[in-house]
C-alpha positions in Angstrom: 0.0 0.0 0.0 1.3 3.7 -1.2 2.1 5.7 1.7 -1.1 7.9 2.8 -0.4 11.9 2.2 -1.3 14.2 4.9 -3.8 16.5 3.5 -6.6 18.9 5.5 -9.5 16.9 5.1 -13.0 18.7 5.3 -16.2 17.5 7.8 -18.0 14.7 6.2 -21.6 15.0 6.5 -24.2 16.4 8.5 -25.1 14.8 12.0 -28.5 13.9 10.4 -27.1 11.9 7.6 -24.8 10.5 10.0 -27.3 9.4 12.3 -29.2 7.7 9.8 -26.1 5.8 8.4 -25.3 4.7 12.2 -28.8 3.3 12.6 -27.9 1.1 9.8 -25.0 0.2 11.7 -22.6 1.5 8.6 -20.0 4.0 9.1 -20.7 7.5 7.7 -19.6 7.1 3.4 -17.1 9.5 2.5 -17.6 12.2 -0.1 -16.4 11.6 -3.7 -14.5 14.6 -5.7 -14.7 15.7 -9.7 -11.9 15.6 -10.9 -9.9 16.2 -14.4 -13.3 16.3 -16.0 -14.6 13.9 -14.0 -18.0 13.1 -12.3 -18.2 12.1 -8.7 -19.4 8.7 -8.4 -22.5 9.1 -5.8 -23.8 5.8 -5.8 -20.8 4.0 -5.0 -19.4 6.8 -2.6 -23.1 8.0 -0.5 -23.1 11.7 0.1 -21.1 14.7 -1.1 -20.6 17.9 0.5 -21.1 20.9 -0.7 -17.6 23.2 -1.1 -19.8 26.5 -0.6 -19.1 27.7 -4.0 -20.7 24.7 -5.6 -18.3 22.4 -6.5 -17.4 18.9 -4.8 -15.1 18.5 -2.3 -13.3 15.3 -1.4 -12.8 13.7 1.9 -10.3 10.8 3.1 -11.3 7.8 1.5 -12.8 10.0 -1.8 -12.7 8.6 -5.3 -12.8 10.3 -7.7 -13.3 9.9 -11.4 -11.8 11.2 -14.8 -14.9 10.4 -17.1 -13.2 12.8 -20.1 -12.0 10.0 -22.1 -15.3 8.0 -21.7 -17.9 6.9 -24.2 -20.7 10.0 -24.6 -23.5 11.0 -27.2 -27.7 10.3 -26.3 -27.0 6.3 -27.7 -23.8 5.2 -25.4 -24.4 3.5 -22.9 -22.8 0.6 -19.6 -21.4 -2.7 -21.2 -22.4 -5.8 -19.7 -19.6 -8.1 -18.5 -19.3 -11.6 -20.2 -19.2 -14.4 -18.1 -19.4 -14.5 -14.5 -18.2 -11.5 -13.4 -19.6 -9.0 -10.3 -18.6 -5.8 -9.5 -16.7 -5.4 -5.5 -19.9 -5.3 -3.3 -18.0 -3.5 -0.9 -14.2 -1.9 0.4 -12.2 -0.4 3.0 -11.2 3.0 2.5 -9.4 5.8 5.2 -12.5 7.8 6.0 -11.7 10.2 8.6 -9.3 12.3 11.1 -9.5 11.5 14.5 -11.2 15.1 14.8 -13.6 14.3 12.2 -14.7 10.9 13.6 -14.7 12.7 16.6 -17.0 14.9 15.7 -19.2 12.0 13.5 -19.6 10.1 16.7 -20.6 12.5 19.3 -23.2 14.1 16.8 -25.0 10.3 16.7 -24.6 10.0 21.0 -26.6 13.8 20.7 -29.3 12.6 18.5 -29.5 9.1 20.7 -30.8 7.4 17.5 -29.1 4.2 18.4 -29.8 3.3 21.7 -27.3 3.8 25.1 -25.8 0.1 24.7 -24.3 0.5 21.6 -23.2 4.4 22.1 -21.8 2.4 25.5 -20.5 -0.3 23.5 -18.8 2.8 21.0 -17.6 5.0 23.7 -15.8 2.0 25.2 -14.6 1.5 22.0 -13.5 4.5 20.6 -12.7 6.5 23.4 -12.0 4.8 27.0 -9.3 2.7 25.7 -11.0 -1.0 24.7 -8.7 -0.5 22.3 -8.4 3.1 21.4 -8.3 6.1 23.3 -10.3 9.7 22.9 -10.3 8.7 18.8 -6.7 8.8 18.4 -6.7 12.7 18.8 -2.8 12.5 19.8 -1.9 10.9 16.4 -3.8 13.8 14.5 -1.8 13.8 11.2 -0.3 10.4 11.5 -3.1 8.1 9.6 -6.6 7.9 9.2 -9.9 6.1 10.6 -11.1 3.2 7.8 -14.7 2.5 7.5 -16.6 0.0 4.8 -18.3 1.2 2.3 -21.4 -0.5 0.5 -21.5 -0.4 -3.3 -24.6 1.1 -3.8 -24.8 -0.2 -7.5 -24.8 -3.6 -6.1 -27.0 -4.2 -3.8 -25.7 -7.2 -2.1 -23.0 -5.3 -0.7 -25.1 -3.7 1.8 -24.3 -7.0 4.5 -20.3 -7.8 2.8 -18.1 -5.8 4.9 -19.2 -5.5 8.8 -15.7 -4.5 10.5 -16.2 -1.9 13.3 -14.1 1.7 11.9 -11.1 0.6 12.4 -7.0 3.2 12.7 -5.0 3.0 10.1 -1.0 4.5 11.5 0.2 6.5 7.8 2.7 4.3 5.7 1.0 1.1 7.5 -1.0 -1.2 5.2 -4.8 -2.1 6.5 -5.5 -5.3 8.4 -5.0 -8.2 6.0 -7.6 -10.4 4.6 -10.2 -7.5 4.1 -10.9 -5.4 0.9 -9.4 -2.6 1.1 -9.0 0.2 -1.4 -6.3 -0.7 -3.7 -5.6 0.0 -7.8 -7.3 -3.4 -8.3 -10.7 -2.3 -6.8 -10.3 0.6 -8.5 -10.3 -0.6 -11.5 -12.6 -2.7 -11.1 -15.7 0.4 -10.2 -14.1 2.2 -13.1 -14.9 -0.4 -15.3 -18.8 0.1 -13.8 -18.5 3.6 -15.2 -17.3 2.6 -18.6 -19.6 4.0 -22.1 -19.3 2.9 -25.2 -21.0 4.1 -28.4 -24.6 2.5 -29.4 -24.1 -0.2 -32.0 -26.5 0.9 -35.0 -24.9 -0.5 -37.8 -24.4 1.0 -41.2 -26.3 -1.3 -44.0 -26.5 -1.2 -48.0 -29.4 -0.7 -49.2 -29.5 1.6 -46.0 -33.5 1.6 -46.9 -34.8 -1.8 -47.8 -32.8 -4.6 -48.6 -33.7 -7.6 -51.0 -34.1 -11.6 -50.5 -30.9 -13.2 -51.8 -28.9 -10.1 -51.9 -25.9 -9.5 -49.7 -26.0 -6.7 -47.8 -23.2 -4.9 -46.6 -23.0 -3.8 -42.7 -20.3 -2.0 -41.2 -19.5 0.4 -38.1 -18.5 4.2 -38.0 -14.6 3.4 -37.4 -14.2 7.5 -36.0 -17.1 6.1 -33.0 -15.7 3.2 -32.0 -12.0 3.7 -30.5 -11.2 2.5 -27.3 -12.5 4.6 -24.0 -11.2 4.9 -20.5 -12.3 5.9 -17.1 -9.9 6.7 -14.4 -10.3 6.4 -10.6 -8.1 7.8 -8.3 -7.7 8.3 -4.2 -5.5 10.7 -3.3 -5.0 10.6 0.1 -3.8 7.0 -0.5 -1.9 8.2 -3.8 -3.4 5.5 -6.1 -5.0 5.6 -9.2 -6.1 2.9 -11.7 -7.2 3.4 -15.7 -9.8 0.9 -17.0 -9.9 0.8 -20.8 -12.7 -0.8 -23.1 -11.2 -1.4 -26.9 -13.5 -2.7 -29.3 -12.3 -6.1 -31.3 -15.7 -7.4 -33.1 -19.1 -7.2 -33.9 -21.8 -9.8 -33.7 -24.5 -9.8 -36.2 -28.0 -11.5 -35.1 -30.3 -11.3 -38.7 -33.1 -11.6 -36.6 -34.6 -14.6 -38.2 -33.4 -18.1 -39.0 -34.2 -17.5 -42.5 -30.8 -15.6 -43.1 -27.4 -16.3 -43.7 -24.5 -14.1 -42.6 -20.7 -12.9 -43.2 -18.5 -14.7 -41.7 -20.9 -17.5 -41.4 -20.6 -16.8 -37.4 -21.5 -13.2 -37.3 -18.7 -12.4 -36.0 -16.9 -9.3 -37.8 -13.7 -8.7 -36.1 -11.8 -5.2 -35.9 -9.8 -4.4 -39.3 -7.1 -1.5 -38.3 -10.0 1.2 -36.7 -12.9 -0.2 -38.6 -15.6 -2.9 -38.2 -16.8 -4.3 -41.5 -16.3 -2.3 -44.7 -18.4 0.2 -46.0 -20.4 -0.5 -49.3 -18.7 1.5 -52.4 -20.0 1.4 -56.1 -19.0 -1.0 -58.3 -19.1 -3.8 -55.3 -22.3 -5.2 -55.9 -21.1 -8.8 -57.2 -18.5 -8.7 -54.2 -19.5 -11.1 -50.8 -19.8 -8.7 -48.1 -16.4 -9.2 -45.2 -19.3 -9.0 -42.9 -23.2 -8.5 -43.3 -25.9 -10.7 -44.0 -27.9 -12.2 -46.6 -31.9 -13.0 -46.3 -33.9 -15.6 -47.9 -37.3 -14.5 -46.7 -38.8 -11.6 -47.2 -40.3 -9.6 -43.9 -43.4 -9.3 -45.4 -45.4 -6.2 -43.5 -43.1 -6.0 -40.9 -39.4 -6.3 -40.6 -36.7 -8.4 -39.4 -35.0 -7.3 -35.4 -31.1 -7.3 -36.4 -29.2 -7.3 -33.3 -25.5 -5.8 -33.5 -23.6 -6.8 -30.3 -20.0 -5.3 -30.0 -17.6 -7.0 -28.1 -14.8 -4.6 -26.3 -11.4 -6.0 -24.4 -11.2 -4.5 -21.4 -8.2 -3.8 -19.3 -6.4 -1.8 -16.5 -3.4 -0.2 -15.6 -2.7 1.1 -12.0 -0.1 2.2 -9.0 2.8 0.0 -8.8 1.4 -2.3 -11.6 3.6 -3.7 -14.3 1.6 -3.9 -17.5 -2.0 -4.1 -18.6 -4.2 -6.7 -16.2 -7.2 -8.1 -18.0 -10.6 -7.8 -17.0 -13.8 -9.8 -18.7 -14.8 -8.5 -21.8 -17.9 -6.8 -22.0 -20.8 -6.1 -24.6 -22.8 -3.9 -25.7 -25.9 -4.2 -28.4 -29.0 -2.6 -29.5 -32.0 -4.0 -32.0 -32.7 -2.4 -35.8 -35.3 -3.1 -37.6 -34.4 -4.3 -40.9 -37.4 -4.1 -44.1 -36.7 -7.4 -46.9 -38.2 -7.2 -49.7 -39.4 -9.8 -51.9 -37.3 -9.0 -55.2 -34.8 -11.7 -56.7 -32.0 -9.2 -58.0 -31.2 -5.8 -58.0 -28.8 -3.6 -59.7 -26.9 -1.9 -57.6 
């Protein structure tokens, strides 16, 4: 584990809020900070405060998030992991100052929301010694107080991590065997964040295409380039970049009654382009990839499905290389019009 920096943390959240997260019996969630174009990620982090002037401002334990080299536009949208793959339900991260948690826990014993045996059970705890004495106010500036926080966008993660807050001495590494916030994790609720262009694909005809007649499909090669999300904590001075690249494209005609190109569907990544558009002169040419229909849709149309597959990996502090991560997908439906003519000149 990087050695923590000591930086002037800011109060965490109101005594309300913290209340209400102590009747849950979780520890108070730390705020999350923009950063480098990023967008705080409030469902994984709870809470943020409010700077005064607006803007987010990050306490010990705060990720942030550099979105600016993510997927955008009104079609992009999350890719679904292949396989069996689940986000972290939970983590470990350095929440507080001993005069913040300070502060957290004698705003809860005002309110008495949770009952005199456990604000007994805390006080012993946290402040007469059984193990730690007045919250650690003598090592102000020498580490932080860790508490678990929930992963919102998960919702199992609610009952994963139950450890009491817990001191952390600066430079030390947290208690072993728990998940605590490290490049890997990171990585890992980047990759949650990660948006990649919609998949409509490019057809010719682009209208209404013919029974028996190949028809050309293809992607926009300046939309799909790889895209990245960055998380970083910098009181812990770690950082981790997830990246999606696309490598193919799945074609689903919609019908049995179809053939495609390949014969799997499956159009892999030519230099930055998926497929090949049509161009004149082509038309007695079989398609790198597309599809071929030997029914007509009649009234209605065929449902092609266009699934892009994207390689995902990180990079992080103190990591050699790129570390894989599944691949994910993303697809979307077209409706596609056949009509029944036997050839064409195109």
């Amino acid at each position: 584990m990087p050695a923590m920096n000591r930086k002037p943390l800011k109060p965490l959240v109101a005594a309300g809020a913290v209340a209400m997260a102590a009747a849950l019996l979780l520890p108070g969630p730390a705020s999350a900070r923009t950063g480098h174009g990023g967008t705080a990620n409030g469902d994984a982090q709870g809470p943020t405060e409010d700077g005064g002037d607006g803007s987010l401002t990050a306490t010990a334990g705060g990720i942030s998030y550099d979105d600016s080299k993510n997927g955008s536009g009104p079609k992009a949208g999350p890719i679904a992991p292949a396989g069996d793959y689940s986000p972290p339900p939970c983590w470990y991260g350095p929440t507080y100052t001993p005069a913040q948690f300070k502060k957290e826990r004698e705003a809860i014993w005002a309110v008495d929301s949770t009952g005199a045996q456990w604000d007994l059970e805390q006080r012993k705890r946290y402040v007469k010694g059984e193990p730690y004495k007045n919250f650690n106010l003598d090592k102000a500036g020498k580490g932080y107080w860790w508490t678990a926080f929930p992963n919102k966008t998960y919702p199992p993660g609610w009952d994963k991590c139950t450890k009491e807050t817990f001191w952390v001495d600066e430079n030390d590494p947290p208690p072993a065997g728990i998940p605590a916030l490290d490049p890997e994790i990171l990585a890992k609720l980047a990759y949650a964040r990660i948006r990649v262009p919609g998949t409509e694909v490019k057809l010719a005809p682009d209208t209404a295409t013919k029974v028996n007649l190949p028809t050309w499909a293809w992607l926009d090669g300046a939309e799909f380039k790889p895209v990245s999300v960055t998380a970083r904590v910098d009181v812990l001075g770690i950082e981790a970049t997830t990246t999606a690249e696309p490598v193919s494209l799945k074609i689903d005609p919609g019908t049995a009654d179809a053939e495609t190109y390949p014969a799997d569907g499956v159009c892999d990544l030519a230099g930055d382009k998926i497929g090949t558009p049509y161009a004149k002169g082509k038309a007695k040419e079989t398609p790198p990839c597309g599809v071929k229909y030997l029914r007509s849709s009649g009234d209605g149309s065929y449902p092609l499905k266009a699934t892009v597959t994207w390689k995902i990996h990180w990079t992080g502090t103190g990591v050699n290389g790129e570390k894989p991560l599944p691949d994910g997908e993303f697809g979307a439906e077209q409706d596609v019009v056949v009509e029944e003519v036997q050839s064409v000149n195109r």
